[in-house]
C-alpha positions in Angstrom: 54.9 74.6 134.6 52.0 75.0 131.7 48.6 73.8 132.4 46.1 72.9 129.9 44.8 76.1 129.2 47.9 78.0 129.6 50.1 79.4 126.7 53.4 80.9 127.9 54.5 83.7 126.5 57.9 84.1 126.6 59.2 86.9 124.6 57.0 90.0 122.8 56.6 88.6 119.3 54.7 85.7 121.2 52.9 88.2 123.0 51.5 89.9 120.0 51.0 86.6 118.2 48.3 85.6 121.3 46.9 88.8 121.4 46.5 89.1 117.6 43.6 86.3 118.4 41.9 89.6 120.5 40.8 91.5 117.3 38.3 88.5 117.1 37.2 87.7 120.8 38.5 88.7 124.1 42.1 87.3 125.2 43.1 86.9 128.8 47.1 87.8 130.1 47.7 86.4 133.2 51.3 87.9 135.0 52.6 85.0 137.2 55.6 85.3 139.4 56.5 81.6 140.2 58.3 82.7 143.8 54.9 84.6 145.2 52.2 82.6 147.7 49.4 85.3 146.2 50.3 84.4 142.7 50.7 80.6 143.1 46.6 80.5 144.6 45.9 82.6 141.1 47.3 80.0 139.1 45.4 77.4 140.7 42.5 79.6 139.8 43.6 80.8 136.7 43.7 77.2 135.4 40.1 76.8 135.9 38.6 79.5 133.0 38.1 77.3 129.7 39.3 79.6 127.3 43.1 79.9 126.8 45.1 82.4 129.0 48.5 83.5 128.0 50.7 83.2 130.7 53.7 85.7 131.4 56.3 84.4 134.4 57.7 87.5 134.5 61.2 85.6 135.8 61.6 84.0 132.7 59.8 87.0 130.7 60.7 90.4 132.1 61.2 92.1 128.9 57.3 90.8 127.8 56.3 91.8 131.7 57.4 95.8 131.0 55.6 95.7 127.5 52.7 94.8 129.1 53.0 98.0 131.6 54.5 100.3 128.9 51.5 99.2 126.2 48.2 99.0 128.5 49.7 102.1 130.9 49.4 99.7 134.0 51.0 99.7 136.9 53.1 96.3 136.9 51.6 94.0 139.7 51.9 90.2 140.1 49.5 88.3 140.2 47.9 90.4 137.1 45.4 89.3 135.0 43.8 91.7 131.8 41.8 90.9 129.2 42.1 92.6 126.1 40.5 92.8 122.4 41.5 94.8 119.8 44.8 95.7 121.5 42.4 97.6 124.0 42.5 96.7 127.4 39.0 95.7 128.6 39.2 94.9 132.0 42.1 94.0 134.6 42.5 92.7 138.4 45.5 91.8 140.8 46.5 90.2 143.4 43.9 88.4 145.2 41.1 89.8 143.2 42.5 87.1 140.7 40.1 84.7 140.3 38.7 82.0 137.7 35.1 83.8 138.7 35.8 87.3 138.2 37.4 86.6 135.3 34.6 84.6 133.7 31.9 87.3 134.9 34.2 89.9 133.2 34.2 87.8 129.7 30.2 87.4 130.3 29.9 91.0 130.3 32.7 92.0 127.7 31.0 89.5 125.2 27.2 90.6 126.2 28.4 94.4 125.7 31.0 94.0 123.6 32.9 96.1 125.7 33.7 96.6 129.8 35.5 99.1 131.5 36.1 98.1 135.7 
């Protein structure tokens, strides 16, 4: 189940292939678990920001799911969304504080400041 704006990552040499586009701009990780009501309304919202957002269903990708916690030192939540650059995480959100405009107000601010911490 890939939108038009998703890219699934499925294993952790995909996962460092997307984020390898973060040294340039800001790249968005969205955690998806495809058996969760919460996470199914983030998708939906999810597949409304215009730039591309790497999708992990951590089902079908638990190994990429834990490097994900293990790498940024999160705590590992679905829905989760982060947004990283550089291989630093910039800004993250869960749950139902997933959404298409807090995600786009974060990238406003990370590419106004070059930076954002929430």
């Amino acid at each position: 189940m890939t939108s038009k704006g998703f890219q699934e990552i499925r294993d952790v040499d995909a996962l460092d292939s997307f984020l390898q586009q973060s040294n340039e701009s800001p790249a968005i990780l969205f955690k998806h678990s495809n058996t969760c009501g919460i996470s199914a309304r983030a998708h939906r919202q999810m597949a409304e920001v215009e730039q591309p957002v790497g999708i992990v269903t951590v089902q079908n990708a638990r190994a990429v799911s834990e490097e994900i916690v293990r790498r940024f030192g999160l705590s590992h939540e679905t829905p989760q969304v982060l947004i990283v650059r550089g291989g630093e995480l910039l800004w993250d959100a869960s749950h139902n504080n997933v959404s298409a405009p807090a995600v786009e107000a974060a990238l406003e601010k990370v590419n106004e400041d070059g930076k954002l911490k929430a």
